[in-house]
N, C-alpha and C positions, 0 to 999 in steps of 0.2 A: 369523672370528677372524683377525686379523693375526697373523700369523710372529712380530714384536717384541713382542708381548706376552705369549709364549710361554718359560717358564725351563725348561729340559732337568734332573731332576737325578737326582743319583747317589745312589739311596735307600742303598746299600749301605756307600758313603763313611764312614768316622769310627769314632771309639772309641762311640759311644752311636747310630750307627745301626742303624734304620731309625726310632726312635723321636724323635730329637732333628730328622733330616731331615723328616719328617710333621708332627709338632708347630709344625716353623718353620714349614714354606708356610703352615699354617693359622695362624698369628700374622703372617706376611708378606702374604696374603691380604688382612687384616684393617684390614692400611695402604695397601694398594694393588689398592684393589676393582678394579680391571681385566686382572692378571695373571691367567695360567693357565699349568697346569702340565704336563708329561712324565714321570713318575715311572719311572724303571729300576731294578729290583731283583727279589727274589724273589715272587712274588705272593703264595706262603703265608705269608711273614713282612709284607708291604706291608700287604696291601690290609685285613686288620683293623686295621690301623691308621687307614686311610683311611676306616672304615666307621664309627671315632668321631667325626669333625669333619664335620658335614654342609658346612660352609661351603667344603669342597671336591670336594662329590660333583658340582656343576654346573660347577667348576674346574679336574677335572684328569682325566688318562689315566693307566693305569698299564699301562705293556709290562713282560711277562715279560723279566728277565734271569736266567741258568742259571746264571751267574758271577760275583765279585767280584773286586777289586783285594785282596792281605791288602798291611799296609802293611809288611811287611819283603820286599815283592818287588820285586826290583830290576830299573829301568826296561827297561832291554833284554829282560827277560823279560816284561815287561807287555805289553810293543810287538808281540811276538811271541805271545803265548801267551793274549791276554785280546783277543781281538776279539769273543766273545761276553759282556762282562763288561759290566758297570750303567756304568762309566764312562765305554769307548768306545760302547758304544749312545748314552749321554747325549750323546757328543760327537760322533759322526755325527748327530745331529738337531741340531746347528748349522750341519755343513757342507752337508747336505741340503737346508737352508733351513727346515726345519723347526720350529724352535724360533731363538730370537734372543740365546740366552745358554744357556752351561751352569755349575751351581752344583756343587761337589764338596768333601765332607772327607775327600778319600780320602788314600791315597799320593800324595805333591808330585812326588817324582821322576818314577813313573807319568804320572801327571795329564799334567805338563812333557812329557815323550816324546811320549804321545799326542799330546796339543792339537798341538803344533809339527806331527808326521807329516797329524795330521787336515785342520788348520785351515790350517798354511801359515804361514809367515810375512809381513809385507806386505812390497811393494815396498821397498826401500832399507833395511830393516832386518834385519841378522844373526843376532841371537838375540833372543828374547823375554826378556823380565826381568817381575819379581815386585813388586811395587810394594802399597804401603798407607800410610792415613794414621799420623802419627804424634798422640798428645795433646803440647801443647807449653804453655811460660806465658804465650802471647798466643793461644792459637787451635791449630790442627790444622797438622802440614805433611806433604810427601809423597814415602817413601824409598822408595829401589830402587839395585840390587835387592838381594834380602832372600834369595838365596840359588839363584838359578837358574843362573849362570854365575858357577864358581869362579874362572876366569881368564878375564879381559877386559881388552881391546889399546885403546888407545886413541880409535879410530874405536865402541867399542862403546860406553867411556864417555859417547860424545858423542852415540849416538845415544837410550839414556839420559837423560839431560838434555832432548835432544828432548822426548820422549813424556812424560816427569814433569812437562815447563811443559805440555803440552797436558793431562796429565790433571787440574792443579793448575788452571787455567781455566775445566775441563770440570765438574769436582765441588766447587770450593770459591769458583768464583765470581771467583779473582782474574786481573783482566785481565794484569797485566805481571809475573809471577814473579819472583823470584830464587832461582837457583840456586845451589848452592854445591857443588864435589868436598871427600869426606870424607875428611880427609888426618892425618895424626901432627903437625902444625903448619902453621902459616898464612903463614911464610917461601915465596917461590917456591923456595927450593931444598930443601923439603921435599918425600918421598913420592920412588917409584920413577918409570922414567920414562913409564911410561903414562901414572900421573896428571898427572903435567906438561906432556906431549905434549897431553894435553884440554884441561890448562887455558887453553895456547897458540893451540889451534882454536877454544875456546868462547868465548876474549877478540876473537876476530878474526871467527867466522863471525856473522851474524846469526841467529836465533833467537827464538821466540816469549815473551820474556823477558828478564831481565838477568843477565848471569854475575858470580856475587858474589865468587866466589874459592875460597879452599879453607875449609874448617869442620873443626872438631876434634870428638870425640866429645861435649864437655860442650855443643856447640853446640845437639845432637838435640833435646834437651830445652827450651831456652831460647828457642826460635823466630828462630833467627840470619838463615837462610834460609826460602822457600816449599819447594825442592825439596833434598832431599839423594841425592846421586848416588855410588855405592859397586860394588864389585864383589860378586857374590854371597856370598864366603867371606866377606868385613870385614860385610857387611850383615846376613845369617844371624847372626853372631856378637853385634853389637849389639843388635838385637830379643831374642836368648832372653835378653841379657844387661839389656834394660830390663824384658821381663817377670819374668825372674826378682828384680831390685831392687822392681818392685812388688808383688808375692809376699812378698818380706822386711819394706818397711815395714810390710802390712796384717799379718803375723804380729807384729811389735813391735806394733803397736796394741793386738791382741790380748791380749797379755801384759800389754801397762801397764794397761789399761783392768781387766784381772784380778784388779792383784795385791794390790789393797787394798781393804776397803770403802770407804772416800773415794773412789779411781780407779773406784769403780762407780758411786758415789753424781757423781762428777764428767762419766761414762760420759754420766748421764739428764738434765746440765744441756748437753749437748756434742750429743745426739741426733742431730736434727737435721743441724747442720754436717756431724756423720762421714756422713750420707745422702747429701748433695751431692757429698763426699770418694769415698764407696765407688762411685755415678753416675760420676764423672769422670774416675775410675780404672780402671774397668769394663773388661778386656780385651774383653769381647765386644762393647760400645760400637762399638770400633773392627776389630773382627772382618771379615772378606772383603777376601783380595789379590789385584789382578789381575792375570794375563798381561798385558804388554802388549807390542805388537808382533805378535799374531795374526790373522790375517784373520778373527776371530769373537772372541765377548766370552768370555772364561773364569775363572770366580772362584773364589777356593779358598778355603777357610773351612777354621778351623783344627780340626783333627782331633780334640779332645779339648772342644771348645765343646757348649753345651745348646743347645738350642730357639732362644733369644733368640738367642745368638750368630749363628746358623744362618739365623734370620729378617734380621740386618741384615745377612749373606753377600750371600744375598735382595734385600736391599735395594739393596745396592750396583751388582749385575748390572743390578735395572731401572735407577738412576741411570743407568749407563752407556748405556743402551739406548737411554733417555727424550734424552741428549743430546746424540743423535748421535756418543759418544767416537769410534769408530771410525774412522766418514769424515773427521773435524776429525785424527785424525791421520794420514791418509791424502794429504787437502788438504795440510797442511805439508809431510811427506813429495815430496810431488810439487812444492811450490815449491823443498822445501833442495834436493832432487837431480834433480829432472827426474825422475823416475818417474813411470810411470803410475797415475792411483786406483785401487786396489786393487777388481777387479770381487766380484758375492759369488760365494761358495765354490760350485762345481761340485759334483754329486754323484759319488763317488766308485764306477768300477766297483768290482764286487766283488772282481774276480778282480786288482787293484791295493792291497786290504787285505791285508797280510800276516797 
């Protein structure tokens, strides 16, 4: 069994786990006959779970974990107080070498704490950021971050931008990116001076891509740019504010299609199309964001997602795994700043976990 083929996860993570977490490998499984799995959680709540899906009785291990993350606990407590919990176990079997990815719906903050302490951050890179696809009206594009770092200085926006063209290359296939910083208008003398201090760097450094300029919020949606680049607080803010607008329309839908017999009777000639609509709408679709900037792959699946969601978490890990993301941004890394490749993670004495 190879190491990379290997997804580490946090059975215990989520508003619907252990049952949503179980469900997805065995539907992850199913598209990716060659994963196997690490399962951390309770074994008395796990492993009947496990004992329903045969297609992972030859697939997976399950370690006792004695502890969970709950998700109003806050990181500094997590960091300290949860080294026997499903999530840091999960994420010690990536530093160990053990596993080649770890999947989690747990607490973000947690999660974020950990991975950084566990995992490390790579060469030349400050903080980690949170990153995922967006749906757009040409295609997908790929924002960060999404709410890991509330205040970032200029040098972070940039490094940012970095890692979004590599992951924009890595998963969606496009060779020369465009970036864009998400700004209150597209004037240079718009936005504080951080953002302009990047825009300044990203117009002059080279980079694995093209700096587009700045992007306004209606841009997200419209596929202006490949990459949109934000600080955690603007980026957090925008996501719960697109899923909660697609929340709102699919509820008006609801309602019209409701409120008349014709609008039912209209409902059955529209079928169809709302199929397509409801598919490409799909939060869980685009479900699993990743750390990036870690010496290891880290995905986070959102906490309140079912099985499917949870399977394309899943999914995304192995993408990342399957394409080498790490070392490719590792390589750049080492061209922009002269860093060395980030070696893999050491295992950690014990007596160095807090």
């Amino acid at each position: 069994m190879k190491t990379s083929t290997v997804i580490a996860l946090d059975a215990m993570g989520g508003d619907h786990a252990p049952d949503s977490v179980v469900a997805g490998a065995a539907l992850a499984r199913e598209r990716y006959p060659k994963i196997k799995f690490l399962f951390y959680g309770d074994e008395a709540q796990v492993k009947p779970l496990l004992d329903r899906h045969s297609i992972l009785h030859a697939s997976s291990e399950l370690r006792h974990a004695p502890e969970s993350i709950s998700a109003d606990l806050k990181p500094s407590l997590a960091l300290r107080q949860g080294r026997n919990s499903s999530m840091r176990l999960a994420l010690n079997a990536v530093a160990q070498d053990e596993a080649g990815s770890v999947v989690s719906a747990g607490n973000t903050g947690a999660l974020m704490a950990m991975a950084k302490f566990v995992l490390k951050t790579l060469p030349g890179i400050d903080r980690p950021a949170i990153a995922s696809l967006m749906p757009t009206k040409v295609g997908e594009s790929v924002m960060l971050d999404l709410g890991a770092n509330v205040e970032c200085d200029a040098e972070n926006l940039v490094q940012f931008a970095l890692m979004g063209a590599i992951f924009c290359r890595t998963v969606l296939g496009i060779s020369e990116p465009s970036v864009g910083l998400l700004n209150i208008g597209t004037e240079e003398l718009k936005g504080h001076d951080e953002i302009r201090t990047a825009a300044t760097i990203l117009r002059e450094r080279p980079f694995p891509g093209s700096f587009y300029g700045f992007v306004e919020g209606n841009d997200i949606t419209s596929g202006t740019v490949d990459v949109i680049v934000t600080d955690g607080f603007s980026g957090n803010i925008a996501l719960k504010t697109l899923e909660g607008t697609a929340q709102l329309m699919a509820y008006f839908l609801r309602q019209s299609f409701a409120s008349s017999l014709t609008a039912k009777l209209g409902y059955v000639l529209v079928r169809n199309a709302m199929k397509k609509f409801k598919m490409r709408a799909d939060p869980r679709r685009y479900n699993g964001a990743m750390f990036l900037g870690l010496q290891g792959v880290c995905v986070k699946s959102h906490g309140g997602t079912d099985h499917v969601g949870f399977a394309n978490a899943i999914g995304v890990a192995h993408d990342l795994i399957d394409r080498r993301f790490n070392e490719r941004i590792g390589e750049e890394l080492a061209r922009q700043y002269g860093v060395p490749a980030p070696a893999a993670p050491a295992v950690m004495p014990a007596e160095d976990i807090p």
